[in-house]
N, C-alpha and C positions, 0 to 999 in steps of 0.2 A: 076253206077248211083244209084243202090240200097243201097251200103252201104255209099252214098253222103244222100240219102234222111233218112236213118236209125240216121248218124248221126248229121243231123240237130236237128230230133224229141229228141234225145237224149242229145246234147248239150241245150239245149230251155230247160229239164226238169234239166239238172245239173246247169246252171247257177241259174235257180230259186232257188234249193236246197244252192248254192253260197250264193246266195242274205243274205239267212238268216242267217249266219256266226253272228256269234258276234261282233259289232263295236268296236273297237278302246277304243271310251269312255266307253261302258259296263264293256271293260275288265278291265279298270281302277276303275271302278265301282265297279268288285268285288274284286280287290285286296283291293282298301282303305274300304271295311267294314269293320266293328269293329268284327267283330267274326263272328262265322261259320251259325248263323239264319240270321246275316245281309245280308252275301255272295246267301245266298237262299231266303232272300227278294229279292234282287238284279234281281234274272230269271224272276221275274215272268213276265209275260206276252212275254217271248222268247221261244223257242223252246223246252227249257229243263224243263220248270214249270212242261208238266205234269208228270214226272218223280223222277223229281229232287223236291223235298218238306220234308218240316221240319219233317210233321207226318212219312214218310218212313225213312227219318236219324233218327227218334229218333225210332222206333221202330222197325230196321232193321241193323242201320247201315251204316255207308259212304262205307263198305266193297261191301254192296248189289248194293247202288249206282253206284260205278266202275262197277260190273258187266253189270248194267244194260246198262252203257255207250255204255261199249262193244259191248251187247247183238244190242242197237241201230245200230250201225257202221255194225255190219254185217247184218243186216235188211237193211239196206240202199244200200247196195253194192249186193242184192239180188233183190234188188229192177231194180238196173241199168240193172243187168244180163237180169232180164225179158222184160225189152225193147231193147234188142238185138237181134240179128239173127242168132237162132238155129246152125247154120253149120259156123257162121262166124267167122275168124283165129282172129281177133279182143277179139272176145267172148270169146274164149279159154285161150287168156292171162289173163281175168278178171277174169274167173271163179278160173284160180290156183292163182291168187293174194287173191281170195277168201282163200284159203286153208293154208294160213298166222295163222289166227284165228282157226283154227282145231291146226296149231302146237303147238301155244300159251297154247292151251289148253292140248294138246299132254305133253309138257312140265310140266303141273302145278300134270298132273296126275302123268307123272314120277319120281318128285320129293315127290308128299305122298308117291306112290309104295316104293321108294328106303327107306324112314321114315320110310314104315313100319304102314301109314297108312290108315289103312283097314277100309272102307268103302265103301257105292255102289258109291261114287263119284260128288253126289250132293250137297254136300257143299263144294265144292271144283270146280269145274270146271263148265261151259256149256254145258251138253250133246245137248243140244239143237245148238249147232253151227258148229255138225258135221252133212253134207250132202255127201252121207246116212250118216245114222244114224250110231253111233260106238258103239259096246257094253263097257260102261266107267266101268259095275262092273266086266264084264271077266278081264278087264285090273287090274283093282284095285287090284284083290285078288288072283293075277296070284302068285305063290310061288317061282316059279328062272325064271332065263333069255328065257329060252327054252320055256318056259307058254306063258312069253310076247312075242315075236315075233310070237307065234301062235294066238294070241291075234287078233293082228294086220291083221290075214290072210284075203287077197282080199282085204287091201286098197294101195292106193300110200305110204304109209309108211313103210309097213316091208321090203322090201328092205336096207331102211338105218338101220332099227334093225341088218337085218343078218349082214352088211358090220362093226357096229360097237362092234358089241356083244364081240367080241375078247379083244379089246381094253379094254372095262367094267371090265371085268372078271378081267383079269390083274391089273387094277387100282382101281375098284371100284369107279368110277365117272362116272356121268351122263354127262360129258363135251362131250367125244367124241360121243357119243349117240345124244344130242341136237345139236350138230356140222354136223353130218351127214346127220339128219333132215333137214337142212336146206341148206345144199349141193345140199342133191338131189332134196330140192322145187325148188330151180335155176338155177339147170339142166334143169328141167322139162320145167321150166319160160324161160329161153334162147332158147332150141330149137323151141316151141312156137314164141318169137319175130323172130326167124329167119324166120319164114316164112308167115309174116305178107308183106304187099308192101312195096314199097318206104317209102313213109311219114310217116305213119304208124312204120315204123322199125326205121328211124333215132330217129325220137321223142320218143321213147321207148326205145331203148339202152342207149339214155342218161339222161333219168327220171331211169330208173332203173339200169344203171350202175355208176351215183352217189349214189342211194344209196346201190350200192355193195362195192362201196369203202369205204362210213362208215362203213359198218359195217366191214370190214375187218380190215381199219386203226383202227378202238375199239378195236378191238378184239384183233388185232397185241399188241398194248400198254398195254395191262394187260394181256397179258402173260409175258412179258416183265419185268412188274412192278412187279408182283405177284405170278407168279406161276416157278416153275423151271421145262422149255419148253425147248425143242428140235426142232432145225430147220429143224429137218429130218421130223419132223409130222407137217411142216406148210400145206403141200399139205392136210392131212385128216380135217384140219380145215377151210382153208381160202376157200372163198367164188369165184367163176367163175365169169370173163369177167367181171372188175370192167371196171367201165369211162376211169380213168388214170394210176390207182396202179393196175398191173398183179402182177401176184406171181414171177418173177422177183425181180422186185422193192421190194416186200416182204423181200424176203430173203438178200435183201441187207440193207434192213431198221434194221433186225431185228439183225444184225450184229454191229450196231451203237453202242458206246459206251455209249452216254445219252439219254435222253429224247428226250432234245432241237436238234443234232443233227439229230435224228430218224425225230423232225416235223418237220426241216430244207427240209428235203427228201424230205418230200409230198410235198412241196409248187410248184408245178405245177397247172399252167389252167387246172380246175377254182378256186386249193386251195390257190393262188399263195400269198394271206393274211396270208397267216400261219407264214410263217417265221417272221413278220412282229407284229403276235402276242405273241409270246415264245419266250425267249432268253435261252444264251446257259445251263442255271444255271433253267431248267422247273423243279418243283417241281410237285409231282404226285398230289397234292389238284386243279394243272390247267388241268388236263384230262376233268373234268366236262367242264373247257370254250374250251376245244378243239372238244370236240364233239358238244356244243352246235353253235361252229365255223363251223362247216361242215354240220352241221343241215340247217345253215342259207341258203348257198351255195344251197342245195336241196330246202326248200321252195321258196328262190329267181326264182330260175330254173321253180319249180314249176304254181309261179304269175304270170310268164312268157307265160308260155304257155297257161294258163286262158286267157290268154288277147291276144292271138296269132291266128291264122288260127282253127277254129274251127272244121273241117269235117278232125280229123284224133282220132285214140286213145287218144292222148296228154291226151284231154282236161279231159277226165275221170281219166287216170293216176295221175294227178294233181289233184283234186278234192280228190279224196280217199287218196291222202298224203296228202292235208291241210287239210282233212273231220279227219285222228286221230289225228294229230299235235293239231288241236281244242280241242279233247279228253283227248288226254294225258296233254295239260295245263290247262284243265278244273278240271282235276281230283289232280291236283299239288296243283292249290287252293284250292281246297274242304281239302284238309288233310292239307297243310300249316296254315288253318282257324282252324280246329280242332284242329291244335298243337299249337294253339296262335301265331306262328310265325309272327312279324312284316311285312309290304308288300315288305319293302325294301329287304326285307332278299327272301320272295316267288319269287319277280321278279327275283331276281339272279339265281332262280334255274330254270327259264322255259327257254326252248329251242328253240319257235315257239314264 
């Protein structure tokens, strides 16, 4: 009964937070402006004015902007945590969904480290989005691998540093490094949904194990396309307990002699459009509409559950994937406007 009445109080504030999403016409609104002050006429009087404004792009930059999007998104999802209930298995999945945006960030620091640029790390990352707090200059200015994974001591992360570090050395890439990262967040995240209830557990395996299989199916495809991979290392990269695609199915995909075959593969419920979109001659410039294919699959999934039984997780789960899907096409226009690109051309490239 308690976590019935927790998640009433909690659905009533995310729909509100719903409510104010962007309409339809807005967004058509900011694609046809004529350029990047028309696109921030556009907000005003929405969510984003006070943030989003001409005086901070012109004296900061669209760069700050993004940040600041970001910076929002995790203020918001800190927001949900705190109307939750301390001990509850519910909570637990939120707060590591939280820990997304530590990686993000984790990520942006490993790539100056590896550049070679030395800094305390503040224009470059959000120390402010790590809960605790991370020391982002010991990280910075660590001198070899053995620094950084001492760096890291006492978070959920060095773990994946020890388990990858091998691999680095040997190659010199930060691939298997940010691969392991995000191995062991869905580790972490899976054992979690496993001990959630009923309702609760089906609605969360399948909000988050579609999006295990994008990002597996992404990943699988540009190795493929790009890189000269080894099917013996799909296990140190592919992502746990997708929806449809296991690592099975992987390793049989990854077998495929084309493209078109490989999406032929995935076209199972719920991708079962796939085939239907790529024929057998896929040229790599359709990866972009293939992801943004499985994108849709997820927020569809997503609208779904918005509008479905409200007193389980779902409805948050959802909410925080259409809450950056907003984000991230919010931020597509903002730079599409900056680079003159026609709207025709910006709509082709958003995903949500």
């Amino acid at each position: 009964m308690r976590d019935l009445i927790t998640y009433a109080f909690i659905n009533a504030r995310i729909r509100a937070m719903y409510g104010k999403f962007l309409t339809e016409e807005k967004w058509e609104e900011l694609l046809q402006a004529k350029d990047l002050p028309g696109a921030l006429a556009a907000l005003r009087g929405t969510l984003y004015d006070t943030f989003i404004r001409e005086d901070v792009v012109r004296d900061k930059g669209l760069e700050f902007i993004e940040r600041a999007l970001v910076f929002n998104d995790t203020g918001i999802h800190q927001k949900i945590l705190k109307n939750m209930r301390h001990n509850s298995r519910a909570r637990k999945v939120i707060e590591l969904l939280r820990e997304r945006d530590e990686i993000n960030e984790i990520k942006v620091m490993l790539r100056c480290w590896h550049d070679k640029k030395i800094t305390d790390g503040r224009e470059h990352v959000l120390p402010e989005a790590f809960v605790p707090p991370l020391d982002v200059g010991r990280v910075m200015s660590s001198r070899n691998m053995d620094e950084l994974v001492n760096a890291f001591d006492g978070s959920p992360y060095q773990s994946a540093f020890f388990s990858s570090s091998k691999k680095y050395r040997e190659t010199g890439s930060l691939f298997y490094i940010e691969s392991a990262l995000d191995r062991e967040h869905f580790e972490r995240l899976w054992r979690e949904v496993d001990r959630l209830p009923g309702s609760d557990r089906t609605v969360a395996a399948r909000l988050l194990g579609i999006e295990t299989d994008i990002e597996n199916i992404s990943c699988l495809i540009r190795l493929r396309q790009y890189f000269d991979f080894s099917s013996a290392d799909l296990s140190l990269v592919m992502l746990p307990r997708g929806y449809r695609v296991d690592e099975r199915m992987m390793r049989q995909l990854f077998i495929k002699e084309g493209l078109g075959d490989m999406v032929r593969g995935m076209a199972v419920r719920p991708y079962q459009d796939l085939a239907s979109l790529f024929g057998p001659e896929m040229e790599r410039s359709a990866l972009f509409l293939l992801e943004a294919a499985l994108y849709q699959v997820l927020f569809k999934e997503a609208r779904r559950v918005m509008g479905g039984f409200p007193f389980t997780i779902g409805t948050i789960l959802a909410y925080l994937i259409l809450k950056r899907a907003e984000t991230r096409k919010m931020i597509s226009i903002l730079y599409g406007k900056e680079y003159g690109m026609p709207p025709d051309r910006i709509k082709k490239a958003l995903v949500c």
